[in-house]
C-alpha atoms as an extended CHARMM CRD file, in Angstrom:
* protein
*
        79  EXT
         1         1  UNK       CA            304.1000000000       78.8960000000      104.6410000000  PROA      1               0.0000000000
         2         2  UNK       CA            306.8260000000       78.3060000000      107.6110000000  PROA      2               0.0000000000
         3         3  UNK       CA            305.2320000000       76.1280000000      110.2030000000  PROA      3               0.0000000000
         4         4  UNK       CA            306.5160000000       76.5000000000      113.6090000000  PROA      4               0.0000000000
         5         5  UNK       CA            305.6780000000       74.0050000000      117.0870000000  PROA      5               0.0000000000
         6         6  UNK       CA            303.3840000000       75.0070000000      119.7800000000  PROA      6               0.0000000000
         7         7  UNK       CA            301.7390000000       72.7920000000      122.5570000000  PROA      7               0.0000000000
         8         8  UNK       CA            298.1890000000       72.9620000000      123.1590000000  PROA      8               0.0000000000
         9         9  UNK       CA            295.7450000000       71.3050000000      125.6330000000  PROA      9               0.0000000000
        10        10  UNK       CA            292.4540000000       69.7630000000      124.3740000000  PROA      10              0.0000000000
        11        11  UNK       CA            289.5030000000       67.9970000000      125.8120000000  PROA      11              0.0000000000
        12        12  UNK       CA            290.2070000000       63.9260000000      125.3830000000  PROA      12              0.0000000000
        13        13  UNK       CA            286.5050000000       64.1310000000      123.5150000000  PROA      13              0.0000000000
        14        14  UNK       CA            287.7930000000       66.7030000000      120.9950000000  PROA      14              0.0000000000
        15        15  UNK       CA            290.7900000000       64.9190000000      120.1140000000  PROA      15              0.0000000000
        16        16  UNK       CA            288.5670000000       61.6350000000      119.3680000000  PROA      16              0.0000000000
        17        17  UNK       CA            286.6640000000       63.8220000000      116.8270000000  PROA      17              0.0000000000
        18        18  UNK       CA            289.3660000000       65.0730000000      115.2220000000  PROA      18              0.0000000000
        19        19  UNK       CA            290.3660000000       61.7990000000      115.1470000000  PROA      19              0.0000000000
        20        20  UNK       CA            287.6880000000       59.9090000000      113.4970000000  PROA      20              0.0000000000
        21        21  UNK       CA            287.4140000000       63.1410000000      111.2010000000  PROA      21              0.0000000000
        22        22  UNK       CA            290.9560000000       62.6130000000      109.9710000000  PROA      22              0.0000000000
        23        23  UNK       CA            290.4950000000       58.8060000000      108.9810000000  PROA      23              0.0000000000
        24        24  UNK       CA            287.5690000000       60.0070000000      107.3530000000  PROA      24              0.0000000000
        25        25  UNK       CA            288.5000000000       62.3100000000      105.2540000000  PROA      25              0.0000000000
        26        26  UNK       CA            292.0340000000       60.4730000000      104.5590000000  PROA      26              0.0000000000
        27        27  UNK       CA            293.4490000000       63.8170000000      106.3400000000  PROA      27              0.0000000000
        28        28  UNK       CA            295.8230000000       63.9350000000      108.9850000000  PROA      28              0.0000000000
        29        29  UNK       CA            294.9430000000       64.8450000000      112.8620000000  PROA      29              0.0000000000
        30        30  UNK       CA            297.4590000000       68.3300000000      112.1730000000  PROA      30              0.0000000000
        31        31  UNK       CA            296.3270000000       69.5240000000      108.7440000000  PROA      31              0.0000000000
        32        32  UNK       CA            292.2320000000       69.3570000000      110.6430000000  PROA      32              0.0000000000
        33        33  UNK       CA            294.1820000000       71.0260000000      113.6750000000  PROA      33              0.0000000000
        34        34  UNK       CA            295.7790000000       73.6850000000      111.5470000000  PROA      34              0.0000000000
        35        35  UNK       CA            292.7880000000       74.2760000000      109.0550000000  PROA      35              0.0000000000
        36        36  UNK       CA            290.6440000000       75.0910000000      112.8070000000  PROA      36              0.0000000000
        37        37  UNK       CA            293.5730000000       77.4150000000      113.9820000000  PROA      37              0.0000000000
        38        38  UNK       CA            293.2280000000       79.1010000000      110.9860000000  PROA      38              0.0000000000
        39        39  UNK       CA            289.7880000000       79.3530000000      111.0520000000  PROA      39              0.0000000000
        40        40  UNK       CA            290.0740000000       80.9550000000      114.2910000000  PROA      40              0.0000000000
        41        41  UNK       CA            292.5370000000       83.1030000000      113.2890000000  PROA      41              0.0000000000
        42        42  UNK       CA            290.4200000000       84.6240000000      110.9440000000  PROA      42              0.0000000000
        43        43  UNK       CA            287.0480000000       84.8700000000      112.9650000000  PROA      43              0.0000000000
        44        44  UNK       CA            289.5120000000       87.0120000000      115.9650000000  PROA      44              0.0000000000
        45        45  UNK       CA            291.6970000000       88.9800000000      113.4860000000  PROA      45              0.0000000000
        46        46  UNK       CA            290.6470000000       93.0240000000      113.6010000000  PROA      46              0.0000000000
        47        47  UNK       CA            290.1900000000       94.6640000000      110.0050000000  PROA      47              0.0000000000
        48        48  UNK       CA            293.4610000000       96.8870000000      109.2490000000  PROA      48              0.0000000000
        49        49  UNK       CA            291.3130000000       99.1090000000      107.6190000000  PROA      49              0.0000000000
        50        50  UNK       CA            287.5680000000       99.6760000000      107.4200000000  PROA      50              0.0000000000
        51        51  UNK       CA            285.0310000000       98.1460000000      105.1760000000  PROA      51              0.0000000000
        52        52  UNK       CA            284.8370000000      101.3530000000      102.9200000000  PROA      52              0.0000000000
        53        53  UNK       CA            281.2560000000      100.6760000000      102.6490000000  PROA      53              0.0000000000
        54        54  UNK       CA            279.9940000000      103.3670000000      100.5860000000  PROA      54              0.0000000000
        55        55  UNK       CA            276.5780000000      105.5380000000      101.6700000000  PROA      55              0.0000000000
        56        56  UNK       CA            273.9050000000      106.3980000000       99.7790000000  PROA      56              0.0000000000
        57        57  UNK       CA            270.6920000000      108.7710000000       99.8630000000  PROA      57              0.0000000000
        58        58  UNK       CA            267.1200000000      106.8460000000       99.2390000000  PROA      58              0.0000000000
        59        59  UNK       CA            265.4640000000      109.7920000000       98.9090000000  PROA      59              0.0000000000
        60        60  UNK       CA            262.7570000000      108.2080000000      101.1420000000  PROA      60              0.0000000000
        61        61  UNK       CA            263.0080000000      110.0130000000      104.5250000000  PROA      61              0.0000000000
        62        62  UNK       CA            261.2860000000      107.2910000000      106.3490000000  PROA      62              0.0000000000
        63        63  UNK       CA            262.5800000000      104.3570000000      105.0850000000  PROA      63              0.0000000000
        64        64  UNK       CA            265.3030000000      103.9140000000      108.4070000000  PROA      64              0.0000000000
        65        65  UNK       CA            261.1650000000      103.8710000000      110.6180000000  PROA      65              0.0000000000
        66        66  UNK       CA            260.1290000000      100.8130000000      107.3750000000  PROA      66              0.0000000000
        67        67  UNK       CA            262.8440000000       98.5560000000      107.6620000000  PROA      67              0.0000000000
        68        68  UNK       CA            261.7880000000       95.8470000000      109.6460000000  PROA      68              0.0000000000
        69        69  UNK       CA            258.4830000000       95.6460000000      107.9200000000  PROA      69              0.0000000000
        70        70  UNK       CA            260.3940000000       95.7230000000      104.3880000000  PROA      70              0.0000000000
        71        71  UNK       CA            262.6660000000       92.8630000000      105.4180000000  PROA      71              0.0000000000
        72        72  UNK       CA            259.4750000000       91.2130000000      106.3670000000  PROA      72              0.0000000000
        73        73  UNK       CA            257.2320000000       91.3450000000      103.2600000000  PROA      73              0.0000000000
        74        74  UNK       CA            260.3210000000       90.3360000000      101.1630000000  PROA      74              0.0000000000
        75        75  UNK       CA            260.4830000000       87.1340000000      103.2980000000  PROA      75              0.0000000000
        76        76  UNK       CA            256.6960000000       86.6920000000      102.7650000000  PROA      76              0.0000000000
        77        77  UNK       CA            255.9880000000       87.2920000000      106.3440000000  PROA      77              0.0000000000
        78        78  UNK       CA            252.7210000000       89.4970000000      107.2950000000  PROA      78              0.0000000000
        79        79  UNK       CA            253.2270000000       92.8290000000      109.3670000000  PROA      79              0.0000000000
């Protein structure tokens, strides 16, 4: 992985947790910094391609109307 510079600005606050965080973990301040770019990275990033989610026929025309309720009675909730 080639690493490259940038400057950023960050609340004083944030940059005390960060840190505390990286004396905690025996980490250093930029491996915490680059682990939450990264993170961010991947929370922002746009698929390339789409899920590919395949469909499929219940057979039950009005199960779309029952889901609610069936997501409730499998958490043990009453209707």
């Amino acid at each position: 992985m080639t690493l490259k510079r940038t400057m950023v600005y960050a609340e004083a606050d944030d940059l005390a947790a960060i840190k505390a965080a990286a004396a905690r973990e025996g980490r250093s301040e930029a491996e915490i910094i680059r682990e939450a770019l990264h993170l961010a990275a991947l929370r922002v990033r746009r698929r390339e391609r789409p899920l590919g989610l395949r469909r499929f026929h219940s057979g039950d025309p009005t199960l779309a109307d029952r889901t609610d309720e069936i997501v409730r009675e499998s958490m043990g909730e009453d209707t």
